[in-house]
C-alpha positions as CSV (number, residue, x, y, z in Angstrom):
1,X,0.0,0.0,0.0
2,X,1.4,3.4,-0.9
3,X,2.0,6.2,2.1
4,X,0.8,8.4,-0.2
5,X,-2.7,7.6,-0.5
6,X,-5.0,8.6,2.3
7,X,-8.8,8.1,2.5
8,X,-9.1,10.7,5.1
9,X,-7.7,13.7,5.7
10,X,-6.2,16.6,4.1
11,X,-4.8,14.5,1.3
12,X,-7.5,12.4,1.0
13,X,-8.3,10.5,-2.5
14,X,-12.3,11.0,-2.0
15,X,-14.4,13.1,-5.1
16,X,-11.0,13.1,-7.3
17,X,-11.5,11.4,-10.6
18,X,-9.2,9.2,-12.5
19,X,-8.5,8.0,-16.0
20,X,-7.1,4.3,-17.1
21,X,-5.6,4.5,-20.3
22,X,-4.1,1.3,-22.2
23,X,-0.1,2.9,-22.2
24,X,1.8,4.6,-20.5
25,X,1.9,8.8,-20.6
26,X,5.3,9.7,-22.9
27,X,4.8,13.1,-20.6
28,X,4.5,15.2,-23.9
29,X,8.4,13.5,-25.0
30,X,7.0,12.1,-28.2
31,X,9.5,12.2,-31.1
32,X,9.3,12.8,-34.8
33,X,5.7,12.9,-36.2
34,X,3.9,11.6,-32.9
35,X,5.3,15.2,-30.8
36,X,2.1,17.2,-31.9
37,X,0.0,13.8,-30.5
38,X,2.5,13.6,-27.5
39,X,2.1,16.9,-27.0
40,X,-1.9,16.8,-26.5
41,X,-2.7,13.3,-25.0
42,X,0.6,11.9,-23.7
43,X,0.4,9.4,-26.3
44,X,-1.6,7.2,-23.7
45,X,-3.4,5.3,-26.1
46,X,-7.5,4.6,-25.7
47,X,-9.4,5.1,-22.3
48,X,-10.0,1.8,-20.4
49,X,-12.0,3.1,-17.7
50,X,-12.4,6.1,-15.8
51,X,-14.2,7.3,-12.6
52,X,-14.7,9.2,-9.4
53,X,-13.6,7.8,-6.0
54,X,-16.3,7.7,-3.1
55,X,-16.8,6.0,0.0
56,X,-20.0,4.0,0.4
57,X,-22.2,3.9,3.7
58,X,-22.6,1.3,5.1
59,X,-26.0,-0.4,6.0
């Protein structure tokens, strides 16, 4: 488990959102003809999944 996640707390993870894509972000260090791509999306490749993380109550 990381120590930088927290569920509570000042850093807590709760109502941020996330994206899953299929690679790996290049960080905008595309080369050649895939810079202007790398650039704009990271050259991450398609979305797998994406959400927002909650907590549920329990019942």
């Amino acid at each position: 488990m990381s120590g930088r996640v927290r569920i509570l707390g000042p850093n807590s993870v709760v109502g941020r959102s996330f994206v899953v894509h299929a690679n790996e972000d290049d960080l905008g260090r595309g080369q050649g003809d895939q810079r202007p791509e790398s650039l704009r999306t990271g050259n991450a490749g398609a979305r797998l999944g994406c959400g927002v993380i909650g907590l549920a109550l329990r019942t």
